[in-house]
C-alpha positions as CSV (number, residue, x, y, z in Angstrom):
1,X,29.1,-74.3,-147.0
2,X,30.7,-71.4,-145.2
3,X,30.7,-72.8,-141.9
4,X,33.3,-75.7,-143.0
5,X,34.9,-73.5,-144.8
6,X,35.5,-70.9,-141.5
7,X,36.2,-74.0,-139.6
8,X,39.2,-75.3,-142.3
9,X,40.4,-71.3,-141.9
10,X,40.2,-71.4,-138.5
11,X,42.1,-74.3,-138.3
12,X,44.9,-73.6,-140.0
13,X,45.3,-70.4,-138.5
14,X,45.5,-72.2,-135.6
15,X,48.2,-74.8,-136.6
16,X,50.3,-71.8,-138.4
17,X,50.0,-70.2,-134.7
18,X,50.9,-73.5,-133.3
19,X,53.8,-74.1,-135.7
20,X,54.7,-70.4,-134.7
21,X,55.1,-70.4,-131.6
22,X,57.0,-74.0,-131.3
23,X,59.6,-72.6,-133.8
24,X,60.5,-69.7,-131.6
25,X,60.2,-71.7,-128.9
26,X,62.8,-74.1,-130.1
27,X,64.7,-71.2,-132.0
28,X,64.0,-68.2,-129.1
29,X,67.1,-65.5,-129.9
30,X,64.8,-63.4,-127.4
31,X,68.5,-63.7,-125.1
32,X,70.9,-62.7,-128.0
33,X,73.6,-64.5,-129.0
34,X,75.8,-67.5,-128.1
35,X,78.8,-67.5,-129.7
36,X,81.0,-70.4,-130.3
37,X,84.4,-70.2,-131.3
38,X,85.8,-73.1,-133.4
39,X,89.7,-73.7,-134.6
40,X,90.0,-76.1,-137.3
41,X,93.6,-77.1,-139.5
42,X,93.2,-75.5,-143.1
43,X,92.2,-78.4,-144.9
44,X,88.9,-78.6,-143.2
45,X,88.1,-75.6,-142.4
46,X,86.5,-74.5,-145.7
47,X,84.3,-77.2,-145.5
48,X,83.2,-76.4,-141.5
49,X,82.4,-72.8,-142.5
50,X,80.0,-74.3,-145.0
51,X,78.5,-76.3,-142.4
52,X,78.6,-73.9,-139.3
53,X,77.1,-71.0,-142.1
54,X,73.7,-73.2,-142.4
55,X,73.8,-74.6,-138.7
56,X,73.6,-70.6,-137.9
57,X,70.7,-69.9,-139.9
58,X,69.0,-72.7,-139.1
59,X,68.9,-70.2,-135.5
60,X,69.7,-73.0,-132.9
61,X,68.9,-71.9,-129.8
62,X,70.5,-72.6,-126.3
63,X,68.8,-71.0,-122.9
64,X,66.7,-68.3,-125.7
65,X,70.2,-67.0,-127.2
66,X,70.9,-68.3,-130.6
67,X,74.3,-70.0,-131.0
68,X,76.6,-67.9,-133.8
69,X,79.4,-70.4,-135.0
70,X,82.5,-68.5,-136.2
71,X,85.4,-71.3,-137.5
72,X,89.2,-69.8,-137.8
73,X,91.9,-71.6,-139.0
74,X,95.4,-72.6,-137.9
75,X,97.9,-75.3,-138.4
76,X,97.2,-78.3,-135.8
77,X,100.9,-78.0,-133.7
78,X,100.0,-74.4,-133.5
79,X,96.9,-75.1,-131.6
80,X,98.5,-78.0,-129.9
81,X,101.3,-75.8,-128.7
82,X,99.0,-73.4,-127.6
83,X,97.0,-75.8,-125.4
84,X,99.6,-77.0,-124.0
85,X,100.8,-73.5,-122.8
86,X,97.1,-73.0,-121.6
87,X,96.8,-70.0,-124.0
88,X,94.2,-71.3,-126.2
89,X,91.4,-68.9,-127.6
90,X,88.8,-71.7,-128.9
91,X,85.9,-73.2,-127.7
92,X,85.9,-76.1,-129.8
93,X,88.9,-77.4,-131.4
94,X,88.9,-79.9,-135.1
95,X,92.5,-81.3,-135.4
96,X,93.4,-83.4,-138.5
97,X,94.4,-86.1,-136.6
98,X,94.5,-88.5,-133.0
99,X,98.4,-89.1,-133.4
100,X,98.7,-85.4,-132.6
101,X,97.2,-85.8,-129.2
102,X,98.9,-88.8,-128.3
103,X,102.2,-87.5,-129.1
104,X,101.4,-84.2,-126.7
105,X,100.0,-86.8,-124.0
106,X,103.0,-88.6,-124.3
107,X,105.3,-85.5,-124.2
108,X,103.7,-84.5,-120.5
109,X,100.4,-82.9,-120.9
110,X,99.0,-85.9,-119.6
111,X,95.1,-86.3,-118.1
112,X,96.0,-82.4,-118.2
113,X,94.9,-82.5,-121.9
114,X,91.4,-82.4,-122.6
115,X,89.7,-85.8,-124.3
116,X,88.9,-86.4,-127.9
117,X,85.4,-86.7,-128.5
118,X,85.1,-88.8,-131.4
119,X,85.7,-88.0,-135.3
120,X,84.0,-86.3,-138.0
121,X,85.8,-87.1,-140.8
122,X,88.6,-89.5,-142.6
123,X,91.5,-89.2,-145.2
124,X,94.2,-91.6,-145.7
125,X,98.1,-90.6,-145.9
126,X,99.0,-92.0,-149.5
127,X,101.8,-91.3,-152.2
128,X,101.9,-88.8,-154.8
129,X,103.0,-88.2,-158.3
130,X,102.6,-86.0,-161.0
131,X,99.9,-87.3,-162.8
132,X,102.4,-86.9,-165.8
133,X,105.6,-88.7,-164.2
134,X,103.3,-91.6,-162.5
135,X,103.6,-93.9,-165.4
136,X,107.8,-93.6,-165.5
137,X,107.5,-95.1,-161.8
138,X,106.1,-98.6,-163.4
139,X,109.1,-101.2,-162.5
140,X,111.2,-98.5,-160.7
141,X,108.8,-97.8,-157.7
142,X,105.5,-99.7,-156.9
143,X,103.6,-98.2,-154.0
144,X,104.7,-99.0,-151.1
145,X,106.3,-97.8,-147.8
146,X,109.3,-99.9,-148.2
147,X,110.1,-99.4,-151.9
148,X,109.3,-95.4,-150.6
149,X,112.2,-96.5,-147.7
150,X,114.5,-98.0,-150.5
151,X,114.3,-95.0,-152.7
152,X,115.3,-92.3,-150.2
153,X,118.0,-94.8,-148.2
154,X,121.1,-92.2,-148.7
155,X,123.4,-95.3,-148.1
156,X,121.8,-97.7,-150.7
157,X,124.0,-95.8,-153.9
158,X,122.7,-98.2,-156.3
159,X,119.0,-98.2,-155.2
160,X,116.2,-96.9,-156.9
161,X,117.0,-93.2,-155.8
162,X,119.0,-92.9,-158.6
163,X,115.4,-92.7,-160.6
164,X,113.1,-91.2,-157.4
165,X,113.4,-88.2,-155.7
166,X,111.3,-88.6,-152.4
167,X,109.7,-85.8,-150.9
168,X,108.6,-85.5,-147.5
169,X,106.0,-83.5,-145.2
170,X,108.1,-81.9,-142.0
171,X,106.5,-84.6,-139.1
172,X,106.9,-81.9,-136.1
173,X,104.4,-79.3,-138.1
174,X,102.3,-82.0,-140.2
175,X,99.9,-84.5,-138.8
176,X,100.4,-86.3,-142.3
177,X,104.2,-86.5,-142.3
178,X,103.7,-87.8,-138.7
179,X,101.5,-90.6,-139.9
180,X,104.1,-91.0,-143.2
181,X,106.8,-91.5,-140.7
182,X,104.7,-93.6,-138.6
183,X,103.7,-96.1,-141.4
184,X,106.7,-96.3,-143.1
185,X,108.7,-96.7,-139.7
186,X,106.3,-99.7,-138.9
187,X,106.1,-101.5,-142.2
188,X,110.1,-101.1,-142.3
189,X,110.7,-102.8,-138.9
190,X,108.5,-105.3,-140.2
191,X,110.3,-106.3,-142.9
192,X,113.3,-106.0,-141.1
193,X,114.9,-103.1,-143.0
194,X,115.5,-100.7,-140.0
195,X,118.9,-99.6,-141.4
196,X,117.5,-98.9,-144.9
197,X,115.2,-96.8,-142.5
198,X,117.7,-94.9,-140.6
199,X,119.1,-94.1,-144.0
200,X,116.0,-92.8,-145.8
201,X,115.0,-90.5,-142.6
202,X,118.6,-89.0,-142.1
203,X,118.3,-88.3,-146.1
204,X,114.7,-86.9,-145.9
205,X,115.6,-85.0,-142.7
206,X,117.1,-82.1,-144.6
207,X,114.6,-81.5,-147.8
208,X,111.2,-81.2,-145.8
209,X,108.4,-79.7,-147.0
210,X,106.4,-77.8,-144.0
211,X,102.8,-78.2,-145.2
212,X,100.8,-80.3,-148.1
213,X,100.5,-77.7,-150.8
214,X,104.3,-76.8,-150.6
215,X,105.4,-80.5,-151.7
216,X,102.3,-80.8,-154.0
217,X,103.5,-77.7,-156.1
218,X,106.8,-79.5,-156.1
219,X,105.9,-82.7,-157.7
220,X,106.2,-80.7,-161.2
221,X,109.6,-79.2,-160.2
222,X,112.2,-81.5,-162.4
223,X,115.3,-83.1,-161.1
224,X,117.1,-84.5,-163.8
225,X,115.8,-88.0,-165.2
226,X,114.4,-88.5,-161.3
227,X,110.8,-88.9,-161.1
228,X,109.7,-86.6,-157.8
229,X,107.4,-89.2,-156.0
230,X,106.0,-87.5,-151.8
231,X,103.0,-87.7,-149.2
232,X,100.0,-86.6,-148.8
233,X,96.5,-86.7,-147.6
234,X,94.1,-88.0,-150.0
235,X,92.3,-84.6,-149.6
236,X,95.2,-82.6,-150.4
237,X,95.6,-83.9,-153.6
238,X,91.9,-83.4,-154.0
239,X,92.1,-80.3,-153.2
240,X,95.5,-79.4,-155.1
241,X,93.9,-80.6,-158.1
242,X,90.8,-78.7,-158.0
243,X,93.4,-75.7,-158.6
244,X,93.1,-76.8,-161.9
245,X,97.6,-77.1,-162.1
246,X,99.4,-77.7,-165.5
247,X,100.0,-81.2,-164.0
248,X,97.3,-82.8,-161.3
249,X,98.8,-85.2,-159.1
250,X,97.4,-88.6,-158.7
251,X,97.5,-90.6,-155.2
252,X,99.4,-94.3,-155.0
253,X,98.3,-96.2,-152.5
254,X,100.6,-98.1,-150.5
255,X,99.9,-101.9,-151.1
256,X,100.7,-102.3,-147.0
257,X,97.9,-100.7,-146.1
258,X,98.3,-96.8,-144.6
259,X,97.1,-94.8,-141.6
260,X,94.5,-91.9,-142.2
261,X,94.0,-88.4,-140.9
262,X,90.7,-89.0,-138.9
263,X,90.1,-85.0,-137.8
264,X,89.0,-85.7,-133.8
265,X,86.7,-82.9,-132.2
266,X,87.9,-81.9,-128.6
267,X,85.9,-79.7,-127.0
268,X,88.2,-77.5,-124.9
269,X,85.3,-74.6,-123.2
270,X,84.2,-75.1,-119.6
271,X,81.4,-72.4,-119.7
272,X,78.4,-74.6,-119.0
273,X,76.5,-72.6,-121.5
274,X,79.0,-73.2,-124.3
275,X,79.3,-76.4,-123.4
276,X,75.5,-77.0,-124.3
277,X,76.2,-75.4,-127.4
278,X,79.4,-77.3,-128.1
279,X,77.5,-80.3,-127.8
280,X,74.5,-79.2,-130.3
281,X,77.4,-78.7,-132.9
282,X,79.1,-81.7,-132.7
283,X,75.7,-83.4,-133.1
284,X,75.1,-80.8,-136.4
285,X,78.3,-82.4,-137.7
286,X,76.8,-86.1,-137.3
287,X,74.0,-84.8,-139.4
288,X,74.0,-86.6,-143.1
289,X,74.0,-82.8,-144.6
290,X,77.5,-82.3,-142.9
291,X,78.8,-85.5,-144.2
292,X,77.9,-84.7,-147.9
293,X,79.8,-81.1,-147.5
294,X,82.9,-82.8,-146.2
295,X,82.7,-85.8,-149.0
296,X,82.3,-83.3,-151.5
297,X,85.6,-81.4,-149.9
298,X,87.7,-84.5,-150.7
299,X,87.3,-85.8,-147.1
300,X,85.8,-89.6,-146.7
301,X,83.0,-90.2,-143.9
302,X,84.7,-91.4,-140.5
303,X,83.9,-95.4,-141.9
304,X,85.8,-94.8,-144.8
305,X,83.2,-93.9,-147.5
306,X,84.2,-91.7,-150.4
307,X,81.9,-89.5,-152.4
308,X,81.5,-87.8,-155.9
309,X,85.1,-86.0,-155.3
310,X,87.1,-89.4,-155.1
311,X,86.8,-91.3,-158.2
312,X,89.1,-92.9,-160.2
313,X,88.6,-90.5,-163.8
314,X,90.2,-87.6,-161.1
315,X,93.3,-89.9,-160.0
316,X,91.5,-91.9,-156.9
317,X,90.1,-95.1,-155.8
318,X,86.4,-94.8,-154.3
319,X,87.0,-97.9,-152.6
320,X,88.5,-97.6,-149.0
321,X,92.0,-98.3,-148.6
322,X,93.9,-101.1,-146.7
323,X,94.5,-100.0,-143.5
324,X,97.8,-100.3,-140.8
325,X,96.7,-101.2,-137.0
326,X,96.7,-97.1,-135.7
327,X,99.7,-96.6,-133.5
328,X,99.9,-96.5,-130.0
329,X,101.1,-93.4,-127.5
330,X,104.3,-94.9,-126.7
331,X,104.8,-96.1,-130.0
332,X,104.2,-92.6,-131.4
333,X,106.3,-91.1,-128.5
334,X,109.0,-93.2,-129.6
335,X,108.8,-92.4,-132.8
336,X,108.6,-88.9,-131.9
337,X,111.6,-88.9,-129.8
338,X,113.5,-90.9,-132.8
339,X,113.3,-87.9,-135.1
340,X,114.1,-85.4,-132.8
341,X,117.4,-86.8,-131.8
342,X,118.0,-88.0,-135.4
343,X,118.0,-84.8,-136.3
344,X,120.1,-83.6,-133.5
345,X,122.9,-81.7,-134.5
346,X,126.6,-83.7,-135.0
347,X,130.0,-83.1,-134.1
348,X,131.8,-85.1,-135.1
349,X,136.0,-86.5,-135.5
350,X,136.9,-89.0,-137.5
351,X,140.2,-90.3,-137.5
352,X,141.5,-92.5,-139.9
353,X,144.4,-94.8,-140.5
354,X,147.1,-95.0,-142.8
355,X,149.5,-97.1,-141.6
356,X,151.4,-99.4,-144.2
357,X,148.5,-102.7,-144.3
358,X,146.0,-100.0,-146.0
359,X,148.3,-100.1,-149.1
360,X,147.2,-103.7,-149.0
361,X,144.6,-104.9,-152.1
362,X,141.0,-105.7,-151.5
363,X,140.4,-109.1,-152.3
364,X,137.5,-109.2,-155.4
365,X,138.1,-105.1,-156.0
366,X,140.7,-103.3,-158.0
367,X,141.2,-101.1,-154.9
368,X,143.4,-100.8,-152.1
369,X,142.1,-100.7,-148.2
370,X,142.9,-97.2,-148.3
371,X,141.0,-96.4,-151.6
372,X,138.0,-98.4,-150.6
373,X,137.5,-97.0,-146.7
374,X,138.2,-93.7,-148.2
375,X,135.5,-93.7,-150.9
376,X,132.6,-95.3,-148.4
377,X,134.5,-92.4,-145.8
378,X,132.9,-90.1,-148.8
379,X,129.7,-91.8,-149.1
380,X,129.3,-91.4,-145.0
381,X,129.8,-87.8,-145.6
382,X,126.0,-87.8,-146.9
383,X,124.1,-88.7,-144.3
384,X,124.9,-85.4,-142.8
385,X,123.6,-82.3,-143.1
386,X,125.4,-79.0,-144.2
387,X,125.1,-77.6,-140.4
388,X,126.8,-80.8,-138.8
389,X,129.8,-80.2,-137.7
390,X,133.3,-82.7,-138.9
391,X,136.8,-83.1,-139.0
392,X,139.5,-85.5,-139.7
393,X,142.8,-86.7,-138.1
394,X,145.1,-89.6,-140.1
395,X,147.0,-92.0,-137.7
396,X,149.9,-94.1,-138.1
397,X,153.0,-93.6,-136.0
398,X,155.5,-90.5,-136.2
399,X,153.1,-88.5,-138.3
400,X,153.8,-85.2,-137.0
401,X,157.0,-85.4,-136.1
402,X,159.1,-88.3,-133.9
403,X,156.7,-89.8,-131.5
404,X,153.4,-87.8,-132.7
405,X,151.4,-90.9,-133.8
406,X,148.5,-88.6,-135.6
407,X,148.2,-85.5,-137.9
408,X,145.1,-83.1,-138.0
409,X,144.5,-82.8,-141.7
410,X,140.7,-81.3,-141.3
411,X,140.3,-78.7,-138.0
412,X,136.5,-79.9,-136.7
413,X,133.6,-77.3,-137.7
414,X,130.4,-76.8,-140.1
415,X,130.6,-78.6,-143.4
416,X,129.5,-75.7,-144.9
417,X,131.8,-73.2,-143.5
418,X,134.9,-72.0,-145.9
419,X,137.9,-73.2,-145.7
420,X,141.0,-71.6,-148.5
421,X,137.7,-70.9,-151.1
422,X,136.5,-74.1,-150.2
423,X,133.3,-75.8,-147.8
424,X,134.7,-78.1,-145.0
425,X,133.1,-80.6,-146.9
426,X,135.1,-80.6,-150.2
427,X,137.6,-80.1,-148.2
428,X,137.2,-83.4,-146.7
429,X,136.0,-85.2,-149.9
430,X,139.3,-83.7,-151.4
431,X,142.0,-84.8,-148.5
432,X,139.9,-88.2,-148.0
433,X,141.0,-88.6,-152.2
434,X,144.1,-87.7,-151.5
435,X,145.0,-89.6,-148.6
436,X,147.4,-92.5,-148.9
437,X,149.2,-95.1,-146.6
438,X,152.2,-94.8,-145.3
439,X,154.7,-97.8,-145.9
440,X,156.5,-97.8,-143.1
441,X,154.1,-96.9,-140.3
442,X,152.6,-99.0,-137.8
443,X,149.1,-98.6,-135.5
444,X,149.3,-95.9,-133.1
445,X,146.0,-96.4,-132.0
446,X,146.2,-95.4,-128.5
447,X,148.1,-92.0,-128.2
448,X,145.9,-91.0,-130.9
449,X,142.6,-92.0,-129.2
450,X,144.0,-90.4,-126.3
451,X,144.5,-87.1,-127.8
452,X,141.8,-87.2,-129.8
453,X,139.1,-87.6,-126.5
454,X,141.2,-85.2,-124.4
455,X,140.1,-82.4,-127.5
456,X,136.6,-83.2,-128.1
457,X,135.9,-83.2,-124.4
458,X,137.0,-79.8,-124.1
459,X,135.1,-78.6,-126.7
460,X,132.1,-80.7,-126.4
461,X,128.8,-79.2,-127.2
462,X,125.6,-79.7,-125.2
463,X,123.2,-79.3,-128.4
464,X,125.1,-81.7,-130.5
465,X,125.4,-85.5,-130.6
466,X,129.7,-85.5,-129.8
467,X,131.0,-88.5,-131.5
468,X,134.8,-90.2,-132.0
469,X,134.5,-92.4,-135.3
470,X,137.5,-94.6,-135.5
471,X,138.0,-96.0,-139.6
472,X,141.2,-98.6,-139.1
473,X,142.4,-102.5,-140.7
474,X,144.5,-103.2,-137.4
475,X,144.0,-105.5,-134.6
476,X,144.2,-102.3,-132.2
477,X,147.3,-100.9,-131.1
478,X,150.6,-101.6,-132.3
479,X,152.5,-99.0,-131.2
480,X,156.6,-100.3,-131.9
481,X,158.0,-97.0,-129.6
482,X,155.3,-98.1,-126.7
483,X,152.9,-95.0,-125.8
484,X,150.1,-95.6,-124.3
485,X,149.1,-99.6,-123.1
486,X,145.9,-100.6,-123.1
487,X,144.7,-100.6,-119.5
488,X,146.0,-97.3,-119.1
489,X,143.5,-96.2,-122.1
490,X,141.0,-98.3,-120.7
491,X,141.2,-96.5,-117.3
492,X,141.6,-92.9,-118.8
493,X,138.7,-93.3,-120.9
494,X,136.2,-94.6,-117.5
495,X,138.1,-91.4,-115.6
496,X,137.0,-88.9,-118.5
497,X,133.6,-90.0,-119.6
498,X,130.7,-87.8,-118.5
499,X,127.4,-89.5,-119.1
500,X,125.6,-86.2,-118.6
501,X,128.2,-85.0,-121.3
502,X,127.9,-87.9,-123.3
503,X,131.2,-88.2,-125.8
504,X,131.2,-91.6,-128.0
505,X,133.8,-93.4,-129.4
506,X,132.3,-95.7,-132.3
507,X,135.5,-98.1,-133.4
508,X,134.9,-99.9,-137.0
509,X,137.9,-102.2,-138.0
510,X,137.9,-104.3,-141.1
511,X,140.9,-106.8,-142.7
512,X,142.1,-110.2,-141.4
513,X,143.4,-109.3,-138.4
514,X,140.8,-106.8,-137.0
515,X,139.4,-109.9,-135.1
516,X,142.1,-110.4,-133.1
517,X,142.1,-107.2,-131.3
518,X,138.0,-107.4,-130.8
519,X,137.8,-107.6,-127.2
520,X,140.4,-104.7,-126.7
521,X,138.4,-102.1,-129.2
522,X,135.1,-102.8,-127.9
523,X,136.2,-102.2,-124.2
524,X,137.3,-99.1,-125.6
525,X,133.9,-98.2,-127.5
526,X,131.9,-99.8,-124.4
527,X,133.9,-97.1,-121.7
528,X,132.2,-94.7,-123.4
529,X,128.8,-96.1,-124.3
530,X,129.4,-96.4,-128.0
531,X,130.0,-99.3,-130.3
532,X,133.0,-101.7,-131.7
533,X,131.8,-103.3,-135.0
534,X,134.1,-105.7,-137.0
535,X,133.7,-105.8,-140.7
536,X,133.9,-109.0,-142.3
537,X,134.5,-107.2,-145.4
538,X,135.1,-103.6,-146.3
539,X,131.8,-103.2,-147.6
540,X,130.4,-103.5,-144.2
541,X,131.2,-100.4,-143.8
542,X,128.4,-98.8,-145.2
543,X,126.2,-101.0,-142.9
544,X,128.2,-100.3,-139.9
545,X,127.9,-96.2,-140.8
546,X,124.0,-96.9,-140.4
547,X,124.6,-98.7,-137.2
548,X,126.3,-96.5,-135.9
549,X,124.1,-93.9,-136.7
550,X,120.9,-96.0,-134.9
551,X,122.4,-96.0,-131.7
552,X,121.9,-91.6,-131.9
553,X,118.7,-92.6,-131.0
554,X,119.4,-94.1,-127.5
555,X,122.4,-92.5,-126.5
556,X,123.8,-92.3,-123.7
557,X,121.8,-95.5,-122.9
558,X,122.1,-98.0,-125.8
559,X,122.8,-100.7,-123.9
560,X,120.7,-99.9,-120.2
């Protein structure tokens, strides 16, 4: 009996010896430690701490030293910027998303940049309201990027932004408000609403929110009757909500489909060492234990599946949302590129007619020319931001004086900067109100034009988009004591205009006879790269504001 039983004893000392000396084989520390630095954006890295905390004690060992992962935060551009600048302190980077990358590629870094290897993670860019407020939004906005477009369009007056207030992330600092901007731009083209889209950016452009939980917090902040409706990562509502708010925010998700944060590992070491154990995490992170942490953090897996955190009782849908065809580099360059030089600054000179035919009625309105060009004038006002800078000339013929054909009625500076106890831009708002035509003057279009291009060219600044907006009802100049003709206009303007110093004139002319001076006002506008647009009616004008506004984005080239 004993000698079994020694035998069975004997065995298993031998297999615990065995099982011994494979573990510290495959977990030797004998060398010390390996460390391995990881940056990750905020919203995951609570989440990658969980996982790198048991993938350290489980003592994974690389050439007999034990890899220690130690996971830091930091916002995604930061790290970006830092890569780019070759001062990055990581071994092993986690962004929140591949549009990130691109735009950086596209911006220069080139093959320079380091390659994504693959995804660990998912979480799709949705609306969000107040969980309160969602139910006001039936029948005023269902979700969707265009009826999001629609709402925030500064131009459209009578649009559903009288009942929304849109919120947006900043898309130079937020992965999401890049892929916000991204969808919305694409679904808007689609449906061929790219002015309603020039509108609703230039509006959103100056209330940004820099990060997620910023605009989360703000859904709850009232605005009047308008319901506050923004963007967000599915996950940072989750995690929001699990902050247990007055009011948790519920997601909406956009009936086009959306794009989703997909958080792509780039592995940015060159240590050969490190690299082996950069490569044993990534595989850790593959592991079905990994995926359960980040599921139960509000992220889905990289195919889309949701967990216990994502269900419908907690303001979700388990089920995997529609998704938009991913973007490519040059289309995320472009877009990119379209909100930096939409939100260049403006400078900008309007000058305005008031010679005797903008007394005349508008047919179908109980307004004159005058009253009608002067209250969309006012409407143009807000598409621009309180640091543009604006004035405003009236034109006629001897308005300052015999043979003075314009009047400075607004000097050109910040909208915001006091003037007599008042902001530049009540100012305007005020003389635009004011403004009437005068009986007995004619079109001195050309003199004023003229003098008006000589000014702004001298003080023309480099960090601005320098415009020359033109508001008149005329068939171009019509200028009884002469002045300046045409072709010598024509040939001043080709003589002045610096390409490198790009200074636009965009001409809009309504009434009757604005056609029949066409080909003369868009020779002007074309001599210095900018537009002529003829209104068929006066309530073109709003269009033609948006239009004009577009070509910001391809200036000095619109039509190269």
């Amino acid at each position: 009996m004993l000698v079994p039983l020694a035998g069975a004893v004997a065995l298993a000392v031998l297999l615990g010896v065995a099982a011994f000396v494979i573990f510290n084989r495959e977990h030797d520390c004998s060398g010390g430690k390996l460390p391995l630095r990881v940056v990750a954006t905020p919203d995951i890295q609570p989440a990658l701490n969980k996982i790198a905390s048991n993938y350290n004690k489980a003592l994974h060992s690389i050439d007999s030293k034990c890899v220690e992962v130690t996971v830091a935060k930091e916002a995604a551009a930061r790290t970006a910027n830092a890569l780019a600048a070759g001062k990055v302190g990581a071994d092993f980077w986690v962004a929140d998303s591949s549009l990130l990358m691109e735009s950086m590629r596209s911006a220069g870094a080139g093959d320079a940049l380091p390659q994504v290897e693959g995804s660990i993670a998912s979480s799709p860019v949705v609306l969000a309201a107040a969980k309160s407020a969602a139910s006001k939004l039936s029948g005023t906005l269902q979700p969707s990027w265009v009826s999001l477009i629609s709402a925030a369009n500064v131009a459209n007056v009578d649009g559903p932004g009288r009942k929304v207030r849109v919120l947006a992330l900043d898309p130079q600092k937020n992965s999401a408000g890049l892929a916000a901007l991204l969808a919305a731009a694409g679904t808007a083209r689609e449906a061929k609403q790219d002015k309603a889209l020039v509108g609703a950016l230039k509006e959103l452009s100056g209330q940004l929110a820099s990060d997620s939980t910023a605009l989360l917090a703000s859904l709850t902040v009232k605005s009047g009757s308008r319901v506050p409706v923004g963007v967000a990562s599915e996950q940072a509502i989750y995690a929001h909500n699990t902050k247990k708010p007055e009011s948790p925010v519920v997601a909406l998700y956009p009936k086009e489909g959306t794009l989703s944060l997909d958080y792509p590992v780039t592995i940015l070491t060159k240590n050969p060492e490190v690299l082996k154990a950069a490569a044993d995490f990534k595989q850790a992170l593959a592991a079905e234990s990994a995926k359960k942490i980040l599921r139960d953090a509000g992220f889905r897996s990289t195919d889309g599946k949701a967990g216990d955190a994502l269900t419908e009782d907690k303001g979700f849908t388990s089920e995997t949302p529609a998704a938009l065809d991913p973007p490519d580099g040059a289309t995320v360059a472009r877009m990119v590129q379209t909100w930096t030089r939409l939100n260049l600054g403006t400078r900008l000179l309007t000058l305005l007619d008031v010679s005797g035919t903008m007394a005349l009625p508008v047919p179908g309105t109980n307004m004159t020319r005058m009253q009608a060009i002067n209250r969309i004038a006012t409407e143009g006002l807000g598409l621009f931001p309180p640091g543009s800078e604006m004035g405003l000339w009236s034109f006629s013929t001897h308005m300052d004086g015999q043979g003075k054909d314009w009047k400075e009625l607004v000097s050109v500076g910040p909208l915001s900067e006091s003037i007599d106890g008042a902001t530049r831009k009540e100012m305007l708002v005020r003389t635009f109100a004011q403004l009437q035509a005068k009986s007995t003057g004619d079109t001195g279009l050309n003199d004023t034009i003229k003098a008006a291009y000589t000014q702004l060219t001298k003080t023309f600044q480099e960090d601005k988009v320098n415009t020359l907006l033109i508001l008149t009802d005329g068939a171009g100049n019509d200028d009884p004591d002469g002045g300046v003709k045409n072709a010598e206009l024509l040939e001043f303007l080709k003589k002045t205009y610096n390409p490198k110093r790009p200074l636009t004139i965009l001409l809009i002319a309504f009434g009757p006879d604005a056609k029949k001076g066409k080909s003369q006002m868009e020779a002007v506008a074309k001599a210095t790269g900018g537009e002529a647009y003829i209104a068929e009616n006066i309530l073109q004008v709003r269009d033609f504001f948006l239009q004009g506004m577009e070509r910001r984005l391809c200036m000095p080239n619109c039509d190269g």
